[in-house]
N, CA and C of each residue as an Amber inpcrd file, in Angstrom:
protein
   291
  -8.1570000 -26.0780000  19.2490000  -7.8130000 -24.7490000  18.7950000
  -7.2420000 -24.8560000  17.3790000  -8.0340000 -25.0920000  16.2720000
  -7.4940000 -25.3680000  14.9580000  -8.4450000 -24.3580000  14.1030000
  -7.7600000 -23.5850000  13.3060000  -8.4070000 -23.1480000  12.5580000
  -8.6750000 -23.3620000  10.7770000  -9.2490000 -23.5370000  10.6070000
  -9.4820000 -24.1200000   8.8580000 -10.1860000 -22.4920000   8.1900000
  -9.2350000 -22.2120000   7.0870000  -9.3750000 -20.8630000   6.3440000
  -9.5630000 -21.0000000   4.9350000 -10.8270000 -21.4180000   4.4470000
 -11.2900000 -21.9390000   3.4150000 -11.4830000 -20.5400000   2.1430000
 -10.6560000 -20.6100000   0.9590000 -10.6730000 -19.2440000   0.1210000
 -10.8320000 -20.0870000  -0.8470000 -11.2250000 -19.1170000  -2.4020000
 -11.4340000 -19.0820000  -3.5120000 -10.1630000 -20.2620000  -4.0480000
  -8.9380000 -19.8890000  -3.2200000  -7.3660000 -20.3520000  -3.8100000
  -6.9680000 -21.3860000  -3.2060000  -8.1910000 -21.7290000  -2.7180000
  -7.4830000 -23.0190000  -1.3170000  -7.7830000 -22.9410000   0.0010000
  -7.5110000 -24.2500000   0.6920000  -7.8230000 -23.6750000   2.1860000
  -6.3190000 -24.0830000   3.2610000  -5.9270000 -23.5540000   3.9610000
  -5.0010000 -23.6660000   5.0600000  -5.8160000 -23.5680000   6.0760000
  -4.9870000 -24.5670000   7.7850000  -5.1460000 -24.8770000   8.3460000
  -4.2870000 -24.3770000   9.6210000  -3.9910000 -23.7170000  10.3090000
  -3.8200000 -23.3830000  11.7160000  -3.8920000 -23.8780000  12.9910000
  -3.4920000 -25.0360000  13.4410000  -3.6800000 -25.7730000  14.7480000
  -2.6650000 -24.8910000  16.1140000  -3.3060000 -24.6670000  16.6280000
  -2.8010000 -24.2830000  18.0020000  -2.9350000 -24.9870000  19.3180000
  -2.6400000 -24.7650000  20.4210000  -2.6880000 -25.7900000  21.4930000
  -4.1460000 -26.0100000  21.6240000  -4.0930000 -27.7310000  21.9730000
  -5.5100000 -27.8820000  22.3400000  -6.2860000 -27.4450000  23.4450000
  -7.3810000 -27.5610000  23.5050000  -8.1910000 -27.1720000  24.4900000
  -7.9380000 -27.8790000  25.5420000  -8.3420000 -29.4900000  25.1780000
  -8.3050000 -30.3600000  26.0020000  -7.5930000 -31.7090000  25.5140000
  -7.2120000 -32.4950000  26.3850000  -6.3290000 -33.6730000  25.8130000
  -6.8240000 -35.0480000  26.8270000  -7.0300000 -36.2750000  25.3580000
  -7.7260000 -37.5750000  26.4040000  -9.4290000 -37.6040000  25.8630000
  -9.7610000 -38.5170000  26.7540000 -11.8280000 -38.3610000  26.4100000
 -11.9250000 -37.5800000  27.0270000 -12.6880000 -36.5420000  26.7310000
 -13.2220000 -35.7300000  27.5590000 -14.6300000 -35.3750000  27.2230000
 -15.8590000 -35.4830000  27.9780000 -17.0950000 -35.1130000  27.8420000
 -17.2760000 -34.0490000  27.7100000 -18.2580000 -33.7920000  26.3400000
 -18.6530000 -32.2640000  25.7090000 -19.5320000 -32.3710000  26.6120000
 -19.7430000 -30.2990000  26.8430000 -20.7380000 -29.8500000  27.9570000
 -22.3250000 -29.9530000  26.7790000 -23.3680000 -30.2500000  27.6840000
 -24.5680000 -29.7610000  26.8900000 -24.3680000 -28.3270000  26.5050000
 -24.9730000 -27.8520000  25.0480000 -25.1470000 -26.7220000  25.0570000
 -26.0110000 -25.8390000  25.6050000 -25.3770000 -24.7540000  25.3780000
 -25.9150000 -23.6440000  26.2970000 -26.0530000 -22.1080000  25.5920000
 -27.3130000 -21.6340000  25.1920000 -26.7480000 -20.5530000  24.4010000
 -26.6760000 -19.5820000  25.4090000 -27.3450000 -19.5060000  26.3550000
 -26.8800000 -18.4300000  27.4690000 -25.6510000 -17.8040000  27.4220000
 -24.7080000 -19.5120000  27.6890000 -23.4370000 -19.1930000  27.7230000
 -22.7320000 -18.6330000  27.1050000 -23.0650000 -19.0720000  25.9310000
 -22.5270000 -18.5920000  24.7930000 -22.5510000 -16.9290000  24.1440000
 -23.8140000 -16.9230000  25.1390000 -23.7350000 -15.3090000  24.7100000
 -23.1740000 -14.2980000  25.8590000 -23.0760000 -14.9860000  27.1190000
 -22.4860000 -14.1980000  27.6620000 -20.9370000 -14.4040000  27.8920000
 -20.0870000 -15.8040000  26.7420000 -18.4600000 -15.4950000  26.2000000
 -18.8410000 -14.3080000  25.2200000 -19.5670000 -14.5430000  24.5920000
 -19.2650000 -12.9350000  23.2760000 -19.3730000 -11.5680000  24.2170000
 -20.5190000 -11.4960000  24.9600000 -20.4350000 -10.2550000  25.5010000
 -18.8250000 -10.1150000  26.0120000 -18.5550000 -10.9620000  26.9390000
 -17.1780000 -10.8230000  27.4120000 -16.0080000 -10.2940000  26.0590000
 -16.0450000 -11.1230000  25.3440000 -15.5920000 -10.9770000  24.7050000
 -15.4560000  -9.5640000  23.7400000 -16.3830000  -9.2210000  23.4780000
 -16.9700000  -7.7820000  22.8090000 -16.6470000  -6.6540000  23.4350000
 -16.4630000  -7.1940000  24.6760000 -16.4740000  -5.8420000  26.0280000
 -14.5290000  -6.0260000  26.0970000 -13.9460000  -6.5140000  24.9840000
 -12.5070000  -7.0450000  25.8670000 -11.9880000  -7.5350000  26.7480000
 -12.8220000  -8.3180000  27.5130000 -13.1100000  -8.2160000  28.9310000
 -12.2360000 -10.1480000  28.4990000 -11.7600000 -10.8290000  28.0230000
 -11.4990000 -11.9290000  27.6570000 -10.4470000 -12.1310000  26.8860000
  -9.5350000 -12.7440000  26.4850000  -8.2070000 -13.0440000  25.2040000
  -8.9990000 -14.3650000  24.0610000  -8.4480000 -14.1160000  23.6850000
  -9.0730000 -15.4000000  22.4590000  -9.2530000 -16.1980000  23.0560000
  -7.5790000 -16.8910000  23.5490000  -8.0710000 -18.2420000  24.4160000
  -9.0150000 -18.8970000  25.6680000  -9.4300000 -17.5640000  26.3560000
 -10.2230000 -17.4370000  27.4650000 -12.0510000 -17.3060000  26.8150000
 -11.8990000 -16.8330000  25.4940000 -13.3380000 -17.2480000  24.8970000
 -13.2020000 -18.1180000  23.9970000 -12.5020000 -19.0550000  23.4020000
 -12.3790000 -20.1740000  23.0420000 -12.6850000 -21.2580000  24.0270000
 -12.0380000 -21.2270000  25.8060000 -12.3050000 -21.7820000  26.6810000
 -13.7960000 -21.7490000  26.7350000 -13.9630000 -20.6600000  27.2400000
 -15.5540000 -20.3200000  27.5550000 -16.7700000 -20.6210000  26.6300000
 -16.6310000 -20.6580000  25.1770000 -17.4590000 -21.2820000  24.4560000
 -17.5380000 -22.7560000  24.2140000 -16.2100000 -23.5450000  24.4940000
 -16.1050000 -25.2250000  24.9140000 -17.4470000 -25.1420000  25.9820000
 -16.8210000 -24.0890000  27.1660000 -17.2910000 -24.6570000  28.1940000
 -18.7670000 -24.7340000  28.5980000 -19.8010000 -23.7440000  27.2820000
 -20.9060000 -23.6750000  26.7930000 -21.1760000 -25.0290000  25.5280000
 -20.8110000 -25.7670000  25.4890000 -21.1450000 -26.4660000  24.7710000
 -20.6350000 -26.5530000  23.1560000 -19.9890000 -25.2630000  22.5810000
 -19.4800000 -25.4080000  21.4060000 -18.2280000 -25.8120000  20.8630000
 -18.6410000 -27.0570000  19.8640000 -17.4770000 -27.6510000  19.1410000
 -16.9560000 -27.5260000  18.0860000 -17.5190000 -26.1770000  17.3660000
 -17.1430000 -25.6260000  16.5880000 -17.7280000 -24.0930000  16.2820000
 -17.0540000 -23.4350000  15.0410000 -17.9370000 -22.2610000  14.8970000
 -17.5930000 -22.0230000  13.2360000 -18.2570000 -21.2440000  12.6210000
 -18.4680000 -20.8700000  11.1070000 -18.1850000 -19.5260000  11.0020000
 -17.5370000 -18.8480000  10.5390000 -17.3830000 -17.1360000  10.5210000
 -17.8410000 -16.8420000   9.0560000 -19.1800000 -16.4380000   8.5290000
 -19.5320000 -16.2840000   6.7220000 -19.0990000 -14.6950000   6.8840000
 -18.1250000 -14.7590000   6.2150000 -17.8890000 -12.8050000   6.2070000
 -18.5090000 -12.3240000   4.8570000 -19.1140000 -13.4400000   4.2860000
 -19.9660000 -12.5580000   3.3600000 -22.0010000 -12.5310000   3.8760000
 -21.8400000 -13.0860000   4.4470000 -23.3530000 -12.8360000   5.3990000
 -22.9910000 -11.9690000   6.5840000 -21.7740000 -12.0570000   7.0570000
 -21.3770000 -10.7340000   7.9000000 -22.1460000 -11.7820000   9.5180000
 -21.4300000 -13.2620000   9.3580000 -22.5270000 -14.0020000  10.2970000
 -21.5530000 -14.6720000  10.8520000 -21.6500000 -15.2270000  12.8150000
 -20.6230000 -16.3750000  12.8360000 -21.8490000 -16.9210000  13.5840000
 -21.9250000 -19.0870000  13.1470000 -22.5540000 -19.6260000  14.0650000
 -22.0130000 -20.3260000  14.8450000 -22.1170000 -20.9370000  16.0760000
 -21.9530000 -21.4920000  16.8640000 -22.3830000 -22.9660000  17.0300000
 -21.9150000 -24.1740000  16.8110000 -22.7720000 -25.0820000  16.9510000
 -22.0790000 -26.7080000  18.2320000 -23.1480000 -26.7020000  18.6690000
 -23.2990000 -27.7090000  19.5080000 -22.9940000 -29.5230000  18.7080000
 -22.7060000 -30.3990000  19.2770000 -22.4400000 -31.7620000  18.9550000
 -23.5380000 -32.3620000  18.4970000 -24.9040000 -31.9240000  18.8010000
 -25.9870000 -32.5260000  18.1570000 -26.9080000 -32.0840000  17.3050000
 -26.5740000 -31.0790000  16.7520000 -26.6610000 -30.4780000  15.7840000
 -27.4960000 -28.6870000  16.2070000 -27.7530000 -28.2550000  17.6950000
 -27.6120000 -27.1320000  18.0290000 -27.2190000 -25.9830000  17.6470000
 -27.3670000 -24.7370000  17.5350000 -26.5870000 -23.3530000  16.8650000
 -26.8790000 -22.4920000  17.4030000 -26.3700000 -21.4470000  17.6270000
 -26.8150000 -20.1720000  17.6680000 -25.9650000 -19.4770000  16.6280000
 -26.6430000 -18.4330000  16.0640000 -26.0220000 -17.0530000  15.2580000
 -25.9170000 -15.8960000  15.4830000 -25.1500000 -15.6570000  15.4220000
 -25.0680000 -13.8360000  15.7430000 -24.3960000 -13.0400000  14.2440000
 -25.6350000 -11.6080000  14.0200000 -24.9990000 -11.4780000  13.2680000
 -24.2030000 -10.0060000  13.2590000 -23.2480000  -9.6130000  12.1390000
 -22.5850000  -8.5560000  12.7300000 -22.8760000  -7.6320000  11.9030000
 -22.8850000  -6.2460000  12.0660000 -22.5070000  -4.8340000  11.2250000
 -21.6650000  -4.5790000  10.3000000 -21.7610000  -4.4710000   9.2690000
 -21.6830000  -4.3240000   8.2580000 -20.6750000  -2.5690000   8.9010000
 -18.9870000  -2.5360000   8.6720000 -18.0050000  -1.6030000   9.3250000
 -17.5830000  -0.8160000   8.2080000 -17.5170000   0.0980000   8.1710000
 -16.7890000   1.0380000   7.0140000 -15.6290000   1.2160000   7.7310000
 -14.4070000   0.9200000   7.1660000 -13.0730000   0.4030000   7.9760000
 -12.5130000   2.3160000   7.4040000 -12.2700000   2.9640000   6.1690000
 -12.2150000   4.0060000   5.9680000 -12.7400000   5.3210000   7.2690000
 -13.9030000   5.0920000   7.6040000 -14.7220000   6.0010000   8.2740000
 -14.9150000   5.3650000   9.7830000 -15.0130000   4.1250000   9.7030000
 -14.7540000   3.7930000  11.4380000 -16.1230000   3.7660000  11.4580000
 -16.8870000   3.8080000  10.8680000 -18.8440000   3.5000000  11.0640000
 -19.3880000   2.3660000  10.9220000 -20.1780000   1.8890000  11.4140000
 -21.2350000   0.5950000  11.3080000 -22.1220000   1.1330000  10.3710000
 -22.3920000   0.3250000   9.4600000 -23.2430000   0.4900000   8.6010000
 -24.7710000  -0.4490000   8.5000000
């Protein structure tokens, strides 16, 4: 649970409790899974840490958020991904654009 926040000015780093502690075997990926933590997730239906769990538990060991492609990917240990991408929000008006 670490987050790396890479800007124009620098990047900071955010570590929070780990997932897991010791060897522990990554799951094969799974994009199934993976899409049905976001649905959960999307639907509120989940807390961060419960889709942080749930995307480990699909196979992902990391993820990429490009907020200027408006994109986050998902990627697996062997070089695997999925992408999803998002709507473009008019935060003023509350609309997807």
């Amino acid at each position: 649970m670490q987050s790396i926040y890479r800007m124009a000015e620098g990047a900071v780093v955010s570590q929070g409790d780990p997932l897991v502690t010791g060897l522990v075997d990554v799951a094969p990926f799974d994009p199934s899974g993976v899409i049905e933590a976001l649905q959960a997730d999307q639907a509120g239906q989940s807390t961060f840490g419960e889709f942080v769990s749930a995307i480990w538990q699909a196979g992902v060991v990391r993820y990429e958020v490009d907020l200027n492609q408006r994109t986050c990917t998902y990627y697996g240990c062997n070089g695997e991904s999925y992408r999803e991408k998002y709507p473009l929000v008019d935060i003023l008006t509350s609309t997807s654009v």
